[in-house]
Backbone atoms as SQL, in Angstrom:
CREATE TABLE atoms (id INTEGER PRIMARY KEY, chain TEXT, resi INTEGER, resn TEXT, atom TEXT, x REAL, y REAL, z REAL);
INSERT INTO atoms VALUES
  (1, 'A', 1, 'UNK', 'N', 58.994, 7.952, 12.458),
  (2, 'A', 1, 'UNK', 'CA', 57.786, 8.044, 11.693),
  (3, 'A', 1, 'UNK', 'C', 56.647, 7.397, 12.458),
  (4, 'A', 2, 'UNK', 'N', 55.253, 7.889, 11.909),
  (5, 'A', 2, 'UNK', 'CA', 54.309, 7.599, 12.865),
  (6, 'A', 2, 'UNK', 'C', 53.558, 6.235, 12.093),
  (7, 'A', 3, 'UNK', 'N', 52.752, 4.882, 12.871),
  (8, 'A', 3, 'UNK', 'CA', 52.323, 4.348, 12.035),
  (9, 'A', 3, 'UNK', 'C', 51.275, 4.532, 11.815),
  (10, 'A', 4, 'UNK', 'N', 50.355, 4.713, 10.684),
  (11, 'A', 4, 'UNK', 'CA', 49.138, 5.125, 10.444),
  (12, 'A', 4, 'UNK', 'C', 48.694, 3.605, 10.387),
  (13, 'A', 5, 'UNK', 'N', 46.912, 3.875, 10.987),
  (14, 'A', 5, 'UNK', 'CA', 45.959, 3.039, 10.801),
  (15, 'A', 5, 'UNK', 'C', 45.266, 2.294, 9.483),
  (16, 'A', 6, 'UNK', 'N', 45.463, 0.974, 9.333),
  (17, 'A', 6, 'UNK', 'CA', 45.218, 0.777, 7.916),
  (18, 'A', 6, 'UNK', 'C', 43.618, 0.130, 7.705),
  (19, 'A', 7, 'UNK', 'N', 42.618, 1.718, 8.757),
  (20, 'A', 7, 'UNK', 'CA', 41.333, 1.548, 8.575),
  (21, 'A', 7, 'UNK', 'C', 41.390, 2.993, 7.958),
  (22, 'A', 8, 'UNK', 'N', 40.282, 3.447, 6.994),
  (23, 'A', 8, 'UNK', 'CA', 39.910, 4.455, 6.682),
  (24, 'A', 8, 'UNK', 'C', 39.212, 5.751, 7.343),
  (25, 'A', 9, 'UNK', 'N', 39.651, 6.716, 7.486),
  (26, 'A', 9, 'UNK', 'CA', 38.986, 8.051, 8.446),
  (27, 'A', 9, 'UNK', 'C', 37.730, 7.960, 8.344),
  (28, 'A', 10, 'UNK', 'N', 36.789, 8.190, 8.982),
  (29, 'A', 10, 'UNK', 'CA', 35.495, 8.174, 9.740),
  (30, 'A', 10, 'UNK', 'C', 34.485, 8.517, 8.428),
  (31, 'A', 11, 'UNK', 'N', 35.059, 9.708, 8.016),
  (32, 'A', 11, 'UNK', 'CA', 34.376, 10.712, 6.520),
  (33, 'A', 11, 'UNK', 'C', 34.371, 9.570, 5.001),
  (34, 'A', 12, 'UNK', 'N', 35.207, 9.054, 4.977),
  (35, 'A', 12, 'UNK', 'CA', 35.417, 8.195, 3.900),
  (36, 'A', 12, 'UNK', 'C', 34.073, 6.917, 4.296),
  (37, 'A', 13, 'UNK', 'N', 34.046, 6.442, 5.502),
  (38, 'A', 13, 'UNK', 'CA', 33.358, 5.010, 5.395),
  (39, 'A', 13, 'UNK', 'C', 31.808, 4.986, 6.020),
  (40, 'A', 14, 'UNK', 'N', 31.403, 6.408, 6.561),
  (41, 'A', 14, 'UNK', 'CA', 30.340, 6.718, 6.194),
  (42, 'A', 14, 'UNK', 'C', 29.771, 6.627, 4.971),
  (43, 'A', 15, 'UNK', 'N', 28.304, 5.622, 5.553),
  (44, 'A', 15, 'UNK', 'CA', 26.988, 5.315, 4.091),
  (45, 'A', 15, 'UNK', 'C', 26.765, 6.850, 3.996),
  (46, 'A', 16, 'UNK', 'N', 26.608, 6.842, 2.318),
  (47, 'A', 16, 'UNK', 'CA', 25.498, 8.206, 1.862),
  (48, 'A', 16, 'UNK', 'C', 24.184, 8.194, 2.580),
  (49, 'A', 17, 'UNK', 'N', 23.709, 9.110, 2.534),
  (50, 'A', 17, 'UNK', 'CA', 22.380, 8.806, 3.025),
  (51, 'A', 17, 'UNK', 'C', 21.417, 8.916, 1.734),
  (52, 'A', 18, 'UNK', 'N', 20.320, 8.169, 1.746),
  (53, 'A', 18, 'UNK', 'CA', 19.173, 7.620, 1.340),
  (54, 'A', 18, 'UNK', 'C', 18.357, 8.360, 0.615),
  (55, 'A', 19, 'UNK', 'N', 18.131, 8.470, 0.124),
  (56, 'A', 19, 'UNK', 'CA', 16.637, 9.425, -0.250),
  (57, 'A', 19, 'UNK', 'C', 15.916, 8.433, -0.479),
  (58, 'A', 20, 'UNK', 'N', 14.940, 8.897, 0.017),
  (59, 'A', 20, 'UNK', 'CA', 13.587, 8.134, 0.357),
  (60, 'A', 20, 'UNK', 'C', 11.999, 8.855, -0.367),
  (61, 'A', 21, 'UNK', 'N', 11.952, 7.909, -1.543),
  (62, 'A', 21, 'UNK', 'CA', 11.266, 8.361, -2.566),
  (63, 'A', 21, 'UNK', 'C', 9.776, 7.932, -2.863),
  (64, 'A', 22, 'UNK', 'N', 9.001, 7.810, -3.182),
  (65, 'A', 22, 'UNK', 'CA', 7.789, 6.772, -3.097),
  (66, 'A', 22, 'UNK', 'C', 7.909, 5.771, -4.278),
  (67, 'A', 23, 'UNK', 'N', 7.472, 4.961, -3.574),
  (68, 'A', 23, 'UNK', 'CA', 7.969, 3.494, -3.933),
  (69, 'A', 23, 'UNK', 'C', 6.476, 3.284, -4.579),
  (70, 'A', 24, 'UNK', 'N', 6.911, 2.031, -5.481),
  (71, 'A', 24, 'UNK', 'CA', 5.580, 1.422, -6.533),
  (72, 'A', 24, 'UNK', 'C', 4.798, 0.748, -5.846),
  (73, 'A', 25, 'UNK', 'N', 4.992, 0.243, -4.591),
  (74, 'A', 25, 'UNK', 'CA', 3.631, -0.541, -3.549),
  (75, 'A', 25, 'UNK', 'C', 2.953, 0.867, -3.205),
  (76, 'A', 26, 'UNK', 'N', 3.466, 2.255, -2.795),
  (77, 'A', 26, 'UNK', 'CA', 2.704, 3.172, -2.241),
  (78, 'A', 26, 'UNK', 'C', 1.912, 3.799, -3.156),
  (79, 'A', 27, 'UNK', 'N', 1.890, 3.700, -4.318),
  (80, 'A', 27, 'UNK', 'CA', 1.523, 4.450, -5.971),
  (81, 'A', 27, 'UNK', 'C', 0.367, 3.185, -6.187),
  (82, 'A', 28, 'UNK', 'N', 0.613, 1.657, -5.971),
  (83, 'A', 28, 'UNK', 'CA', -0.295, 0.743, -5.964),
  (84, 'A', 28, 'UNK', 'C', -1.133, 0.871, -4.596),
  (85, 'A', 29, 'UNK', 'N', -0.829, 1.167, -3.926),
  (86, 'A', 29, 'UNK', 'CA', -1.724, 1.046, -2.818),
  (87, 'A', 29, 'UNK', 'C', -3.180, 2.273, -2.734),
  (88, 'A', 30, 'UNK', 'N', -2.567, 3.665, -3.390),
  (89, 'A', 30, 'UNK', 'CA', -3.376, 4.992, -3.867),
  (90, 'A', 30, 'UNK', 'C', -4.337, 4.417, -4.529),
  (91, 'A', 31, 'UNK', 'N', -3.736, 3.663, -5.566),
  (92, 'A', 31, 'UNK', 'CA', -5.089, 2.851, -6.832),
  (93, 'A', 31, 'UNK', 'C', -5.812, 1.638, -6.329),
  (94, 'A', 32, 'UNK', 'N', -4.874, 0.849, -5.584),
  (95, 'A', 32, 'UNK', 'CA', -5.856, -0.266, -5.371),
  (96, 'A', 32, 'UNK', 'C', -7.131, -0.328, -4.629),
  (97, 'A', 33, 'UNK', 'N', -6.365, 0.736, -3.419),
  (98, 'A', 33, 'UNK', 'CA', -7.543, 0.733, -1.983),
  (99, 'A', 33, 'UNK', 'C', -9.100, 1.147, -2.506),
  (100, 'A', 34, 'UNK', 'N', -8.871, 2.192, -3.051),
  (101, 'A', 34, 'UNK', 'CA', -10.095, 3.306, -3.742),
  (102, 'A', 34, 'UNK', 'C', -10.625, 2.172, -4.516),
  (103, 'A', 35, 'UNK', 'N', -10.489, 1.404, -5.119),
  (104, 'A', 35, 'UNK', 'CA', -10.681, 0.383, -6.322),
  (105, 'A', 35, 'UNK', 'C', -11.370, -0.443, -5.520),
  (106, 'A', 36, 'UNK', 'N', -10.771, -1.321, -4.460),
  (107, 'A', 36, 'UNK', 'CA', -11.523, -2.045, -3.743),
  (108, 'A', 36, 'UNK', 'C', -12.508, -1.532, -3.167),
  (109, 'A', 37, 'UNK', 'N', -12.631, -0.675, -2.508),
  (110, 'A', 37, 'UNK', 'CA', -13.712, 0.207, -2.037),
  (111, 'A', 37, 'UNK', 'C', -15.056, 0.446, -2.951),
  (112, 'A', 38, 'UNK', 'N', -14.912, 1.003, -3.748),
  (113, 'A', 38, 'UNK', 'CA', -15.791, 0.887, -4.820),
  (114, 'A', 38, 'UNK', 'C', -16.341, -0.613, -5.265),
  (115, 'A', 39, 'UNK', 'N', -15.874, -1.547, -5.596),
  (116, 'A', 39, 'UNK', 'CA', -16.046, -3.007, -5.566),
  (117, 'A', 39, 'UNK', 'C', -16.980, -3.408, -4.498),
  (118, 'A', 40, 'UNK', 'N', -16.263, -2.972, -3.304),
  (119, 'A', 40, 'UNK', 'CA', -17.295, -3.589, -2.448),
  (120, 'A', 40, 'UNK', 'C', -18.426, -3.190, -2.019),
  (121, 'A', 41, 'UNK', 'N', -18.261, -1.405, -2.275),
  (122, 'A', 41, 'UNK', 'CA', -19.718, -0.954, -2.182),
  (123, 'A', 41, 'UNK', 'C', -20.597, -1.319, -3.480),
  (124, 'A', 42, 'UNK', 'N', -20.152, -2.301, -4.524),
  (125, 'A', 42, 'UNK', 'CA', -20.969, -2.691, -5.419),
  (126, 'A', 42, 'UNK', 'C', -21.684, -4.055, -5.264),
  (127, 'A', 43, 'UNK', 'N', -20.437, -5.018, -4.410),
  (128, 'A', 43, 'UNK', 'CA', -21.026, -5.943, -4.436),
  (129, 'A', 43, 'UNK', 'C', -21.932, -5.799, -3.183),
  (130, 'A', 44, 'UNK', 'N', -22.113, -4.580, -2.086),
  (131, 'A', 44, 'UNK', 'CA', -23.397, -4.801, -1.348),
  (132, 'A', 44, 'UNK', 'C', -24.224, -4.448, -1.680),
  (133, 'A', 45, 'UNK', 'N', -24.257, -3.291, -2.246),
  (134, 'A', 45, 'UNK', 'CA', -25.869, -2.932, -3.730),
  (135, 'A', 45, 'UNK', 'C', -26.418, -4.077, -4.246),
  (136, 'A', 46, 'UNK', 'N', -25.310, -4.908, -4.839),
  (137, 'A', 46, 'UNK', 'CA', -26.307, -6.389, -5.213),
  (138, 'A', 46, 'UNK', 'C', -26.516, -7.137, -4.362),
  (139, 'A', 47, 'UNK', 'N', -25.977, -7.874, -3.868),
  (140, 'A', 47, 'UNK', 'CA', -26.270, -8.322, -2.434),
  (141, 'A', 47, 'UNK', 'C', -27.242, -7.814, -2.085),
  (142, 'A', 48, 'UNK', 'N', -27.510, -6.633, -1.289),
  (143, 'A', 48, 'UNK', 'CA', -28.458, -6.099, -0.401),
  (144, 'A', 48, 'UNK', 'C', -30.002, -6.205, -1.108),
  (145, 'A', 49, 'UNK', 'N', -29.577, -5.303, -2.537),
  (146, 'A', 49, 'UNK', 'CA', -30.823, -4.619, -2.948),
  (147, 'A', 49, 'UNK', 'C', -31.365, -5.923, -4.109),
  (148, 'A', 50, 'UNK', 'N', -30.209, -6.591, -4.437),
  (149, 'A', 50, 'UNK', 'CA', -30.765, -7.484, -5.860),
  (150, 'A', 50, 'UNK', 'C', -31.668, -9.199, -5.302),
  (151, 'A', 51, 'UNK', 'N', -30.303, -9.494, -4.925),
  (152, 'A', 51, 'UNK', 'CA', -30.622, -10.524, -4.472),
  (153, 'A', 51, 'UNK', 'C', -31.260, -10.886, -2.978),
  (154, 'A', 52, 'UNK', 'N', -31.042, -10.091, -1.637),
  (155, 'A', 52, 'UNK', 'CA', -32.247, -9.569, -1.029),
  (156, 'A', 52, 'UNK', 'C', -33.064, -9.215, -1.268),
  (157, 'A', 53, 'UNK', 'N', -33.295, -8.294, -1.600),
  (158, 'A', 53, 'UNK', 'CA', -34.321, -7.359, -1.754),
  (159, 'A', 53, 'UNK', 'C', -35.613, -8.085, -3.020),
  (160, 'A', 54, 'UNK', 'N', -34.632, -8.876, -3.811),
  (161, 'A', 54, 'UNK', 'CA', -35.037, -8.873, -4.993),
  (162, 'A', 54, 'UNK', 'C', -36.052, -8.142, -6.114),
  (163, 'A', 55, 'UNK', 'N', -35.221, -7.488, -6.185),
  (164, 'A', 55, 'UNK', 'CA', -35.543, -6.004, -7.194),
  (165, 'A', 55, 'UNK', 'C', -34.325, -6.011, -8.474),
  (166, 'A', 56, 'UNK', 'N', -34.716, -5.015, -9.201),
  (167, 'A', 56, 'UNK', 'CA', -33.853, -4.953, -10.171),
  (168, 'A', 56, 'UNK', 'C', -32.835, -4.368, -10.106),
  (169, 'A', 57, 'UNK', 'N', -32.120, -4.307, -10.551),
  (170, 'A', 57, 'UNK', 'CA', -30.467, -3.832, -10.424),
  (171, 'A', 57, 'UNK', 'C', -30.412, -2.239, -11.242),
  (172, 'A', 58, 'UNK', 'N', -31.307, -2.117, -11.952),
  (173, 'A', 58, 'UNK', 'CA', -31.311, -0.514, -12.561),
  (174, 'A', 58, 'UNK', 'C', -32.107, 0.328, -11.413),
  (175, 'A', 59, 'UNK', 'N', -33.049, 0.056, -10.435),
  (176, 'A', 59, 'UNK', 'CA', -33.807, 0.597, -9.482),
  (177, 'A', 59, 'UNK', 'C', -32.397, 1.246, -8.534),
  (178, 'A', 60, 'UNK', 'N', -31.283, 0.450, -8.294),
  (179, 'A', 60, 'UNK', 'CA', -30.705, 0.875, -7.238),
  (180, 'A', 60, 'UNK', 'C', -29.811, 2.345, -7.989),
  (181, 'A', 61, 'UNK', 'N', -29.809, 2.438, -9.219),
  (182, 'A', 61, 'UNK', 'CA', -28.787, 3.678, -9.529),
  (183, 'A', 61, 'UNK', 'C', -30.181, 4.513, -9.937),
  (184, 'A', 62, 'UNK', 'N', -31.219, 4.626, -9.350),
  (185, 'A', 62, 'UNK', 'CA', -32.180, 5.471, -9.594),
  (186, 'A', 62, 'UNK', 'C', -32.415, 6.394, -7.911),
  (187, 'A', 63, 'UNK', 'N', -32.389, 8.076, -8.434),
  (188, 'A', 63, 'UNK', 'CA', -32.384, 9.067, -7.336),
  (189, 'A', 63, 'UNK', 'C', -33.955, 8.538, -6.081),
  (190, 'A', 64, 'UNK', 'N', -34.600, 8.377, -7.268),
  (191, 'A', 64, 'UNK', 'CA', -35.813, 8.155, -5.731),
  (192, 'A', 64, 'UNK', 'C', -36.059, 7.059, -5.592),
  (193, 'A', 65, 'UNK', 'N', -34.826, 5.732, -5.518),
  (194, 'A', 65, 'UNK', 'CA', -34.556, 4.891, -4.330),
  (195, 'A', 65, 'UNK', 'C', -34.092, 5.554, -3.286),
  (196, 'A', 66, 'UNK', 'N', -32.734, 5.924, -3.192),
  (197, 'A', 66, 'UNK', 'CA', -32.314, 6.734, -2.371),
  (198, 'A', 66, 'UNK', 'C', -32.436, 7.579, -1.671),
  (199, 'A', 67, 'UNK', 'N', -33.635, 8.595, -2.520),
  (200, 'A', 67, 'UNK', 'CA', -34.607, 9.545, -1.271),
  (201, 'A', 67, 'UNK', 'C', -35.445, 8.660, -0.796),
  (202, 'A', 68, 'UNK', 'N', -36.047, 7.742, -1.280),
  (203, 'A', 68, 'UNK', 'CA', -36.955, 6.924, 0.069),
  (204, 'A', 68, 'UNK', 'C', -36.118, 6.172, 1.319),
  (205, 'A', 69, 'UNK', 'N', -35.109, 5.936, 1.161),
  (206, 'A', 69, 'UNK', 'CA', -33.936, 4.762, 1.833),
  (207, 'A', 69, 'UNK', 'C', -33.628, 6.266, 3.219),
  (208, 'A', 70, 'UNK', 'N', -33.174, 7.357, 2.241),
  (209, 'A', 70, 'UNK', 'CA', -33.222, 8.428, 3.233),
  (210, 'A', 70, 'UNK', 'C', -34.124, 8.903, 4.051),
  (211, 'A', 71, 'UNK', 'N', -35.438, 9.361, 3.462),
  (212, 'A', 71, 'UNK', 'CA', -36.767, 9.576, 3.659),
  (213, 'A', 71, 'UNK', 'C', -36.719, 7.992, 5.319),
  (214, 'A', 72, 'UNK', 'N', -36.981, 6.927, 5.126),
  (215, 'A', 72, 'UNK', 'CA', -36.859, 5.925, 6.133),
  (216, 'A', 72, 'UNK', 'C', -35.709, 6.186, 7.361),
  (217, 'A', 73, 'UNK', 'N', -34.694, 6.213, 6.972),
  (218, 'A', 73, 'UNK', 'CA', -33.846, 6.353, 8.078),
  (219, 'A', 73, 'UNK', 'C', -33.926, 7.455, 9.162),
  (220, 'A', 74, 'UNK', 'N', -34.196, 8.970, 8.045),
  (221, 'A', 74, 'UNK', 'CA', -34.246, 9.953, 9.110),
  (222, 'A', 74, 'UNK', 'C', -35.313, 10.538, 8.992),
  (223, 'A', 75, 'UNK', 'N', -36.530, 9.748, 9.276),
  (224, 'A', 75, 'UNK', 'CA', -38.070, 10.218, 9.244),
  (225, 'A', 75, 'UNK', 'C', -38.378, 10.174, 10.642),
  (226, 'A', 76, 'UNK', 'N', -38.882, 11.096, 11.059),
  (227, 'A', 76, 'UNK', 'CA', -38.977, 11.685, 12.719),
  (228, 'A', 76, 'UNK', 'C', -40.080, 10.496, 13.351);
């Protein structure tokens, strides 16, 4: 009689493989980034325009700030 190995055949002790799913940091990271972003383009509106500038804070969500700011930058 033959003696068999008292490790298991190759097929048996192979890991499953993985599925690789999206994870709750990558689902937080979609929401957070955009979130911060927005934040910070708020806190340079005040910054820039409030407390620099010192102007009012309803002037900066008004259209013809912004066409003059434009109007300045790319005026020939």
């Amino acid at each position: 009689m033959s003696v068999q190995s008292k490790h298991k055949p190759e097929e048996e002790t192979q890991q499953p493989v993985k599925r690789r799913g999206v994870s709750k940091w990558t689902i937080v990271q979609w929401f957070l980034i955009p979130l911060l972003l927005i934040a910070a383009l708020a806190g340079g509106l005040v910054a820039g325009y409030v407390i620099l500038g010192k102007r009012e804070l309803s002037d900066v969500l008004q259209w013809s700030t912004w066409k003059h700011v434009y109007d300045l930058v790319f005026a020939p």
